[in-house]
N, CA, C and O atoms as a Tripos MOL2 file, in Angstrom:
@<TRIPOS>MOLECULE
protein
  188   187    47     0     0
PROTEIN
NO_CHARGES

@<TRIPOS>ATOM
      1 N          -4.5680  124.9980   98.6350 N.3       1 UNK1
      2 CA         -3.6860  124.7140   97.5270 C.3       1 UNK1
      3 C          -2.2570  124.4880   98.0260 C.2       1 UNK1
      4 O          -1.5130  123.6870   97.4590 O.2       1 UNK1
      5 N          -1.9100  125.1430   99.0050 N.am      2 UNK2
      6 CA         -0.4710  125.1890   99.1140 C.3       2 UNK2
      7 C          -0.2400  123.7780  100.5000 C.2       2 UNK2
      8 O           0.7970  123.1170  100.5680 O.2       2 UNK2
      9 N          -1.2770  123.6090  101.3290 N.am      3 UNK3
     10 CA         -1.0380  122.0480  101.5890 C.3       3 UNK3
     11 C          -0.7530  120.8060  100.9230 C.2       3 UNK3
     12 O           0.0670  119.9410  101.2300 O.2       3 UNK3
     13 N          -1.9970  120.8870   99.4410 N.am      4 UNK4
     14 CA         -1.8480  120.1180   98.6950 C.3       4 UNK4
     15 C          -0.0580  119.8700   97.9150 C.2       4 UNK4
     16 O           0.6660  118.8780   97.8330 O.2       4 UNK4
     17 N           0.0760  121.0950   97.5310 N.am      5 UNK5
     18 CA          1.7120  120.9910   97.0410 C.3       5 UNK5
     19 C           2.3510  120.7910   98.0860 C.2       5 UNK5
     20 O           3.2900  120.0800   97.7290 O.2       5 UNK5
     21 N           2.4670  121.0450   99.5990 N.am      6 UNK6
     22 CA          3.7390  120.8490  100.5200 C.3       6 UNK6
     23 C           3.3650  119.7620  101.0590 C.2       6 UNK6
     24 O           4.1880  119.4150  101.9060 O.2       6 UNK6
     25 N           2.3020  118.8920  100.9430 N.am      7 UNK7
     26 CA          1.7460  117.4400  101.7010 C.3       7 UNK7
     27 C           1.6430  118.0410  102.9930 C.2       7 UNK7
     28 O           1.8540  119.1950  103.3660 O.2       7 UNK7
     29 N           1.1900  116.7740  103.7360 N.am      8 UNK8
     30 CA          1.1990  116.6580  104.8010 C.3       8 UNK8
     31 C           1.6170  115.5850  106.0200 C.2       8 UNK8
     32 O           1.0880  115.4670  107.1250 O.2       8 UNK8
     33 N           2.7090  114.8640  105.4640 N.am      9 UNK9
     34 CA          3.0280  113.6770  105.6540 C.3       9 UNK9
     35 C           4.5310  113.4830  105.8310 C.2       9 UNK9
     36 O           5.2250  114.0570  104.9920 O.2       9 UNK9
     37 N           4.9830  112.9740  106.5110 N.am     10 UNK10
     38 CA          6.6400  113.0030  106.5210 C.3      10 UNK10
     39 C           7.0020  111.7010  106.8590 C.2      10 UNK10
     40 O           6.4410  111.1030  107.7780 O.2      10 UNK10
     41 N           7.8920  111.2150  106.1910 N.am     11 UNK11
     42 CA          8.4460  109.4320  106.7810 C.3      11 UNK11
     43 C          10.0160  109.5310  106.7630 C.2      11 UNK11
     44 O          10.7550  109.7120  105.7950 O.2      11 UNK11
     45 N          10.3220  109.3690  108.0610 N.am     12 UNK12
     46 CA         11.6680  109.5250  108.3030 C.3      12 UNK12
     47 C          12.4350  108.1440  109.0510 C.2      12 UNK12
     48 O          11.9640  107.5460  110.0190 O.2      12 UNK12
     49 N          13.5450  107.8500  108.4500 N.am     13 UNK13
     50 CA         14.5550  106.5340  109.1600 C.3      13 UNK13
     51 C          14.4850  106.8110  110.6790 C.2      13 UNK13
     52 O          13.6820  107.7180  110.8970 O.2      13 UNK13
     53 N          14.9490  106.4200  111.5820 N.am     14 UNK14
     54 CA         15.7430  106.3050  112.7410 C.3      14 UNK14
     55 C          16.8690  104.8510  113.3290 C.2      14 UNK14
     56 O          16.9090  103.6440  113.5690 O.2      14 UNK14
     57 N          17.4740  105.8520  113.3060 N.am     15 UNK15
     58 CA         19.1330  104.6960  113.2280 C.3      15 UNK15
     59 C          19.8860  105.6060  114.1990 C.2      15 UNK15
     60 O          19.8930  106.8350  114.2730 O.2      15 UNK15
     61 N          20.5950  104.5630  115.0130 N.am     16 UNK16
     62 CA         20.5620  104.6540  116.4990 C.3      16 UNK16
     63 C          19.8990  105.3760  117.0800 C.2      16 UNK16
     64 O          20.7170  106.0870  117.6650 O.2      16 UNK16
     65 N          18.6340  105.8110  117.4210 N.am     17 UNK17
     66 CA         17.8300  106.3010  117.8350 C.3      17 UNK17
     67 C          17.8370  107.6260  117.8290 C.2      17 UNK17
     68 O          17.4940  108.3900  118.7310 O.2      17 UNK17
     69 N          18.3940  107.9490  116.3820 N.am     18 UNK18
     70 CA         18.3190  109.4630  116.3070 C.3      18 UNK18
     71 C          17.9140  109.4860  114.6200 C.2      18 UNK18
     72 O          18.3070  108.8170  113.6640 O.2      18 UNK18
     73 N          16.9950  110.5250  114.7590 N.am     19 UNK19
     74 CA         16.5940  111.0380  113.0460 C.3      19 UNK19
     75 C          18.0190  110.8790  111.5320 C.2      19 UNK19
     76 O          19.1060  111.4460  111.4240 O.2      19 UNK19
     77 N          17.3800  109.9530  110.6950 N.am     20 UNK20
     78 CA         18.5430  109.6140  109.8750 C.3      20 UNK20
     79 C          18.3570  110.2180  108.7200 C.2      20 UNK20
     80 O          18.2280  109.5280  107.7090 O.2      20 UNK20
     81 N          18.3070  111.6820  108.6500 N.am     21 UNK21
     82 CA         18.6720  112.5620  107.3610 C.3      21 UNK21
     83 C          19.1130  112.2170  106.6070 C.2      21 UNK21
     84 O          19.9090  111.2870  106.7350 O.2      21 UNK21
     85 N          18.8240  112.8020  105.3420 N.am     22 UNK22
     86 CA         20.1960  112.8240  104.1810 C.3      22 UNK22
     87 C          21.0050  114.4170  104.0760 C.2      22 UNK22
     88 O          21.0270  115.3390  104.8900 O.2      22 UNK22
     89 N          21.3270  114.3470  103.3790 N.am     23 UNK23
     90 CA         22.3890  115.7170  103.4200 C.3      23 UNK23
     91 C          21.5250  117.3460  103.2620 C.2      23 UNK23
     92 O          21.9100  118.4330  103.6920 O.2      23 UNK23
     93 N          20.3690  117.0500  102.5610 N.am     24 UNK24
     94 CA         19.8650  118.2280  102.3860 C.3      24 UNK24
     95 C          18.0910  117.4220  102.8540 C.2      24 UNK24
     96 O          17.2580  117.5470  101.9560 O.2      24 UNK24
     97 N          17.7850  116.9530  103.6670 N.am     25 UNK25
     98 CA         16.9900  116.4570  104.0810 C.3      25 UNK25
     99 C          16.6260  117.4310  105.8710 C.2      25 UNK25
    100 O          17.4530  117.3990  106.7820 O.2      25 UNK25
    101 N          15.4930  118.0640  105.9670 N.am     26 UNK26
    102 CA         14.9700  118.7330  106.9820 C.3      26 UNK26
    103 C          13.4780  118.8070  107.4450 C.2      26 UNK26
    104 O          12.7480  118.3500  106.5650 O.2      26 UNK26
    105 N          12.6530  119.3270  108.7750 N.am     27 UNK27
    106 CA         11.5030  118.2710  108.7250 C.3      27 UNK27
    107 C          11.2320  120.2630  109.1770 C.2      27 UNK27
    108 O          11.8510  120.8130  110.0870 O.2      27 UNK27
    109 N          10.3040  120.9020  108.3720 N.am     28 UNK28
    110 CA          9.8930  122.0340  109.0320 C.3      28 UNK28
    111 C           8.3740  122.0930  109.3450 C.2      28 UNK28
    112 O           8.0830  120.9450  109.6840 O.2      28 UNK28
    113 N           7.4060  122.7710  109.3890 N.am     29 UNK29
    114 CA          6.2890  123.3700  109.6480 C.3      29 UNK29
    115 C           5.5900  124.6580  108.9110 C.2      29 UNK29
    116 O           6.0630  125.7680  109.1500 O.2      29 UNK29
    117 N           4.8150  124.5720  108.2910 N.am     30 UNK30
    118 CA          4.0140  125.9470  107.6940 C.3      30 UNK30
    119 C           3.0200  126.1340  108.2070 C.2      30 UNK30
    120 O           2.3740  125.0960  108.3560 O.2      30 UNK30
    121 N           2.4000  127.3090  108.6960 N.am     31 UNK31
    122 CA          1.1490  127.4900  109.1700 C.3      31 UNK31
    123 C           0.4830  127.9970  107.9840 C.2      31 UNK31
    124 O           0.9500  129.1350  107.9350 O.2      31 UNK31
    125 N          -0.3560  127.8810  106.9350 N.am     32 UNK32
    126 CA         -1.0730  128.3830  105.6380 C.3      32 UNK32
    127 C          -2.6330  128.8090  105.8990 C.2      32 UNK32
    128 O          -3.4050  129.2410  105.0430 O.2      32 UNK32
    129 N          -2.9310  128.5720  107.3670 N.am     33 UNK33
    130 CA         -4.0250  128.7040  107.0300 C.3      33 UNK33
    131 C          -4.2090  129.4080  109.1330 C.2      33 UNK33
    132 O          -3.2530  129.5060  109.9030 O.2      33 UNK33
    133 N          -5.4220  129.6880  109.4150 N.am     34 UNK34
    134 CA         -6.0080  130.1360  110.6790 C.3      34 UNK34
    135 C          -5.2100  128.8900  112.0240 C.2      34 UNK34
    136 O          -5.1310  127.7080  111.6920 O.2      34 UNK34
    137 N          -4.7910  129.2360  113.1680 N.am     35 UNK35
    138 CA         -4.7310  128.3470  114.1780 C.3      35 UNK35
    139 C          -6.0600  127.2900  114.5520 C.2      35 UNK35
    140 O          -7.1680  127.5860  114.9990 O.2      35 UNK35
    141 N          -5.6130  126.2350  114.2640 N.am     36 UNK36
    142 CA         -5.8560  125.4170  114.9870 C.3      36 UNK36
    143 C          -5.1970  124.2800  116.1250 C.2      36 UNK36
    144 O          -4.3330  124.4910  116.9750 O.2      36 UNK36
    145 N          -5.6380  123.5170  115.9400 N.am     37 UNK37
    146 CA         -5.4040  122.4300  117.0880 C.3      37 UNK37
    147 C          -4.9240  121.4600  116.4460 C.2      37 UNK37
    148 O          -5.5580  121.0350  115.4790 O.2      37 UNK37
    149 N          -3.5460  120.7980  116.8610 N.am     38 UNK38
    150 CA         -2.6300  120.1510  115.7560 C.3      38 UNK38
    151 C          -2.4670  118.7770  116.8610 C.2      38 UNK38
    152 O          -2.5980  118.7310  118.0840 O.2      38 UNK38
    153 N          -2.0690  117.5370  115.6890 N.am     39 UNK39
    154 CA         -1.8220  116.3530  116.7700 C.3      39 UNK39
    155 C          -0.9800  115.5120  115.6270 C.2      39 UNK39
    156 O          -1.0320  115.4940  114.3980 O.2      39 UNK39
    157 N          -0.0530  114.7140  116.7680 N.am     40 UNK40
    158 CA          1.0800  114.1820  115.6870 C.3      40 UNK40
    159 C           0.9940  112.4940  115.8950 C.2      40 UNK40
    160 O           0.8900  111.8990  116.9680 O.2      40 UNK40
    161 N           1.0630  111.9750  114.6790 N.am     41 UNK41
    162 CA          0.6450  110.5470  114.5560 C.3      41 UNK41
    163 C           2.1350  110.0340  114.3450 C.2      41 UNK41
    164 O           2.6760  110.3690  113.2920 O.2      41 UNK41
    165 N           2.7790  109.3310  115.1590 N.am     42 UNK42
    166 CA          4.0660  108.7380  115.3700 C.3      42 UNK42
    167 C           3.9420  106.6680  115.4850 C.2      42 UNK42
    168 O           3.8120  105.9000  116.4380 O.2      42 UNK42
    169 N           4.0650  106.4730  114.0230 N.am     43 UNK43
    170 CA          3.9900  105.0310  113.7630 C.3      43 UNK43
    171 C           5.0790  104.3910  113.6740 C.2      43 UNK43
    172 O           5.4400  104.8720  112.6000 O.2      43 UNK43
    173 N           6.0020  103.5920  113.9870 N.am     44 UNK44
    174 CA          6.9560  102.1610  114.2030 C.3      44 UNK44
    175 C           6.7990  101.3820  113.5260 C.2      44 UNK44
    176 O           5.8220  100.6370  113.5770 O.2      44 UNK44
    177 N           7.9510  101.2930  112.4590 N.am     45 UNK45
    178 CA          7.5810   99.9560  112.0370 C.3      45 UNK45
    179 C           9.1260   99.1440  111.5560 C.2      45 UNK45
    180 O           9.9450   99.8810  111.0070 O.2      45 UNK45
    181 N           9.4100   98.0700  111.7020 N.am     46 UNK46
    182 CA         10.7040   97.2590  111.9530 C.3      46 UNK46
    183 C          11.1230   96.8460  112.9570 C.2      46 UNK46
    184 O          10.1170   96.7490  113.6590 O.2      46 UNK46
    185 N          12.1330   96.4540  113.6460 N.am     47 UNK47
    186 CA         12.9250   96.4190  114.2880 C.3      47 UNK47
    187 C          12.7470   97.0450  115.8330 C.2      47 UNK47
    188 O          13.6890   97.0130  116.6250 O.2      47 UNK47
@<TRIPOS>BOND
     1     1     2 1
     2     2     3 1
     3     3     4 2
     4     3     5 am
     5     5     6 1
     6     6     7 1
     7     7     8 2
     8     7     9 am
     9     9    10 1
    10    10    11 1
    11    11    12 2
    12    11    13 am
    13    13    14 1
    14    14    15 1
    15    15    16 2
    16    15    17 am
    17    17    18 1
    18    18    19 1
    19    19    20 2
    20    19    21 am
    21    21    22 1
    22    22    23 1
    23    23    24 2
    24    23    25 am
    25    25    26 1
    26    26    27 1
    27    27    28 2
    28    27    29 am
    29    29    30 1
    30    30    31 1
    31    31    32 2
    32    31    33 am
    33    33    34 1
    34    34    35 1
    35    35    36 2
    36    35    37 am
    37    37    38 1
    38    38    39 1
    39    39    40 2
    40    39    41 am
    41    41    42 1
    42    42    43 1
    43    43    44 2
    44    43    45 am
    45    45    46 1
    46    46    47 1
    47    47    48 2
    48    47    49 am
    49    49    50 1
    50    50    51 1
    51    51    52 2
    52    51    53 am
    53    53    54 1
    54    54    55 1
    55    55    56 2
    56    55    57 am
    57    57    58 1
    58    58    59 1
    59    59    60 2
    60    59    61 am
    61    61    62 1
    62    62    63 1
    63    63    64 2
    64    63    65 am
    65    65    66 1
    66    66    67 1
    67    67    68 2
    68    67    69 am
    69    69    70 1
    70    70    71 1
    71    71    72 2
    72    71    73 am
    73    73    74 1
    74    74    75 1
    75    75    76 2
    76    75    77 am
    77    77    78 1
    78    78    79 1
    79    79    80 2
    80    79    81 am
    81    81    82 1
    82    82    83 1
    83    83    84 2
    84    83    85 am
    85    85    86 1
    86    86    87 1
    87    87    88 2
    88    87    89 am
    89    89    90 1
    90    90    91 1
    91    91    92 2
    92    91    93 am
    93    93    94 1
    94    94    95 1
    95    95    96 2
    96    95    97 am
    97    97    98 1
    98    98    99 1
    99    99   100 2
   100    99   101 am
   101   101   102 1
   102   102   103 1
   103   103   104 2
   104   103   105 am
   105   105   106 1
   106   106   107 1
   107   107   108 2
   108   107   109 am
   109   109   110 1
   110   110   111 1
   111   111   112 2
   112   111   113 am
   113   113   114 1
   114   114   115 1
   115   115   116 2
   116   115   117 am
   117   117   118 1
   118   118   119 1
   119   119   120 2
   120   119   121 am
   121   121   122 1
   122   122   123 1
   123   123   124 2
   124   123   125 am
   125   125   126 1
   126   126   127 1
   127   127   128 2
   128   127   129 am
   129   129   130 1
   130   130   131 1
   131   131   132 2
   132   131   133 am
   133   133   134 1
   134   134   135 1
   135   135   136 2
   136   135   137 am
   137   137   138 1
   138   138   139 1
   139   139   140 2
   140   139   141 am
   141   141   142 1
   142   142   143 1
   143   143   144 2
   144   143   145 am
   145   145   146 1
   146   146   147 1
   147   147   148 2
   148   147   149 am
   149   149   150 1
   150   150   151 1
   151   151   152 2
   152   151   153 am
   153   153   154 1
   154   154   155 1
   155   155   156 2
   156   155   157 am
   157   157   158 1
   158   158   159 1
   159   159   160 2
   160   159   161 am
   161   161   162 1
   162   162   163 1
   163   163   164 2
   164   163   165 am
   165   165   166 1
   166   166   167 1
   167   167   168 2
   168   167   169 am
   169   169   170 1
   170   170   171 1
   171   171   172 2
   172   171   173 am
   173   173   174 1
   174   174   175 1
   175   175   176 2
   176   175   177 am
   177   177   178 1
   178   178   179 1
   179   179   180 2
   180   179   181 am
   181   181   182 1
   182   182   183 1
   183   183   184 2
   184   183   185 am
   185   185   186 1
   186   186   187 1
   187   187   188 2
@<TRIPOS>SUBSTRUCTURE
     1 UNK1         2 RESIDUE 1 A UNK
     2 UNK2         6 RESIDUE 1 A UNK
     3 UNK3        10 RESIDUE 1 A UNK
     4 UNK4        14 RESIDUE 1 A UNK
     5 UNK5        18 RESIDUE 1 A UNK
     6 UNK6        22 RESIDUE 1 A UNK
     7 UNK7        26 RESIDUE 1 A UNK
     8 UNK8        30 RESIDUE 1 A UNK
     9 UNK9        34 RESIDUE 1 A UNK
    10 UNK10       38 RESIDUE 1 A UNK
    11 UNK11       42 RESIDUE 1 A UNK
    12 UNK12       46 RESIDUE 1 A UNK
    13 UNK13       50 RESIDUE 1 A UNK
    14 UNK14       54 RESIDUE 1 A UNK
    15 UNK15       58 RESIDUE 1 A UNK
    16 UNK16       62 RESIDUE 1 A UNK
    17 UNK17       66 RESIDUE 1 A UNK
    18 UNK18       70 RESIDUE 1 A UNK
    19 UNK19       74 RESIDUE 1 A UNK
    20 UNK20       78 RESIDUE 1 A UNK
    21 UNK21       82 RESIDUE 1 A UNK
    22 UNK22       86 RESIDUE 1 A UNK
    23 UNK23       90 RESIDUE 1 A UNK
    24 UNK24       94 RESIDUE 1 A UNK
    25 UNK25       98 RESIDUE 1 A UNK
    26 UNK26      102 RESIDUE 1 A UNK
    27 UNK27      106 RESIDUE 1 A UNK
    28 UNK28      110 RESIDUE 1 A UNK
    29 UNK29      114 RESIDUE 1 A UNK
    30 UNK30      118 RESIDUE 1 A UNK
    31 UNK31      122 RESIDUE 1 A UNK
    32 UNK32      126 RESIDUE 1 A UNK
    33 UNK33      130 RESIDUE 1 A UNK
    34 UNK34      134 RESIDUE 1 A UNK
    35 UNK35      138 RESIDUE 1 A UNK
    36 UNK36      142 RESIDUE 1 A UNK
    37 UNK37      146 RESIDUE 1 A UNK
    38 UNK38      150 RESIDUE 1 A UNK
    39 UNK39      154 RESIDUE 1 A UNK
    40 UNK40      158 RESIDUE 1 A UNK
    41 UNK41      162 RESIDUE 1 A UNK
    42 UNK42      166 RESIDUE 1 A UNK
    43 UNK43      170 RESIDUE 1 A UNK
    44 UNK44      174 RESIDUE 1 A UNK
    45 UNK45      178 RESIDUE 1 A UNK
    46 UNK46      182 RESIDUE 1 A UNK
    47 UNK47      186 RESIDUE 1 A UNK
């Protein structure tokens, strides 16, 4: 339940090659459930 409400998905700008926040914009982590084995899908797209 509590994945479903916090997603699992994040889409963030990059401008000059650094993370382009907004003012109250932050990228954290919850563990909700037993350890597993985690892998991060990093897609490009523009410019």
């Amino acid at each position: 339940m509590k994945r479903q409400i916090m997603g699992r998905e994040v889409v963030v700008a990059v401008t000059d090659g650094k993370l382009d926040f907004g003012t109250w914009e932050q990228i954290f982590y919850g563990e909700f459930d037993v350890k597993r084995k985690k892998r991060v899908l990093v897609k490009i797209i523009g410019e």
